[in-house]
C-alpha positions in Angstrom: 29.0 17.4 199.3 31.5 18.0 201.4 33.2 14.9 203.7 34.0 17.0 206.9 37.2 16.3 209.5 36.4 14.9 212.9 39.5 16.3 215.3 41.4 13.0 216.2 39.4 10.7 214.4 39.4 11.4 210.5 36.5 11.8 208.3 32.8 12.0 209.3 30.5 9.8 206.9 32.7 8.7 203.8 30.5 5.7 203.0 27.5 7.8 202.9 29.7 10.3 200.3 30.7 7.4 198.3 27.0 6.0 198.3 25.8 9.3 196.6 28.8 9.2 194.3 28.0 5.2 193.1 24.0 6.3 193.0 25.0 9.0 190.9 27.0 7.1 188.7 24.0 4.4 188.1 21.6 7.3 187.1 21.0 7.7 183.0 21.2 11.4 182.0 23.6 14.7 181.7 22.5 16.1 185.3 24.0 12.8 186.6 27.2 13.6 185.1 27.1 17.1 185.7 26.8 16.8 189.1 29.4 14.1 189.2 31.5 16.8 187.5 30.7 19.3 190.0 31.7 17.1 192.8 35.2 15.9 191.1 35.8 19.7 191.3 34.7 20.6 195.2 35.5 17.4 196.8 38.9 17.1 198.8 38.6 14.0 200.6 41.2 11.4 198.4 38.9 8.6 199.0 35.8 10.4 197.6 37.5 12.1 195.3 39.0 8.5 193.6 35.1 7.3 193.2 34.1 10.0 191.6 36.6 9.9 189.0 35.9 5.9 188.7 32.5 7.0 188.2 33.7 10.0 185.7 35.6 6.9 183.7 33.0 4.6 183.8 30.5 7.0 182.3 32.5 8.2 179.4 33.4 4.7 178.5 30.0 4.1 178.2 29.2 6.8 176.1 32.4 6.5 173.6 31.1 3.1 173.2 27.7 3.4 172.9 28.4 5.9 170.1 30.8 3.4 168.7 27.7 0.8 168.5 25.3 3.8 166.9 27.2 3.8 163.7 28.8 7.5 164.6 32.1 6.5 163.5 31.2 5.5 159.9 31.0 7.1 156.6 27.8 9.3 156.6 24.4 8.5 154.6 24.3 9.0 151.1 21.4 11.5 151.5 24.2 14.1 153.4 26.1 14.1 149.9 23.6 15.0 147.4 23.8 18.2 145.2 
């Protein structure tokens, strides 16, 4: 996605950029934050470029704390330790 410069007048269609950026953010799945990790890396327009890493944030804190609420943090299951 690339937001492209009209001469005199700035950029073409950054609401429809940051409309794919906030769709991608609501989608469940790696490929949604792949591609949101794709675009972090090719976009250039600073408006863009700040929803995208929004999105970025938002997604790993969702993860972290999902993971937190899974029990990954605690000791492991007895079963792990047996001899």
């Amino acid at each position: 996605m690339q937001v492209r410069k009209v001469p005199g007048l700035g950029p073409r269609n950054p609401k429809v950029a940051n409309s794919a950026v906030w769709a991608l953010s609501r989608l469940d799945g790696e490929e949604a934050v792949a591609q949101l990790a794709r675009l972090a890396a090719r976009v250039t327009f600073k408006g863009t470029l700040k929803e995208v890493g929004a999105a970025l944030d938002t997604r790993a804190a969702q993860k972290l704390t999902r993971a937190g609420l899974r029990g990954g943090s605690g000791p492991p299951h007895s079963s792990c330790w047996r001899r």
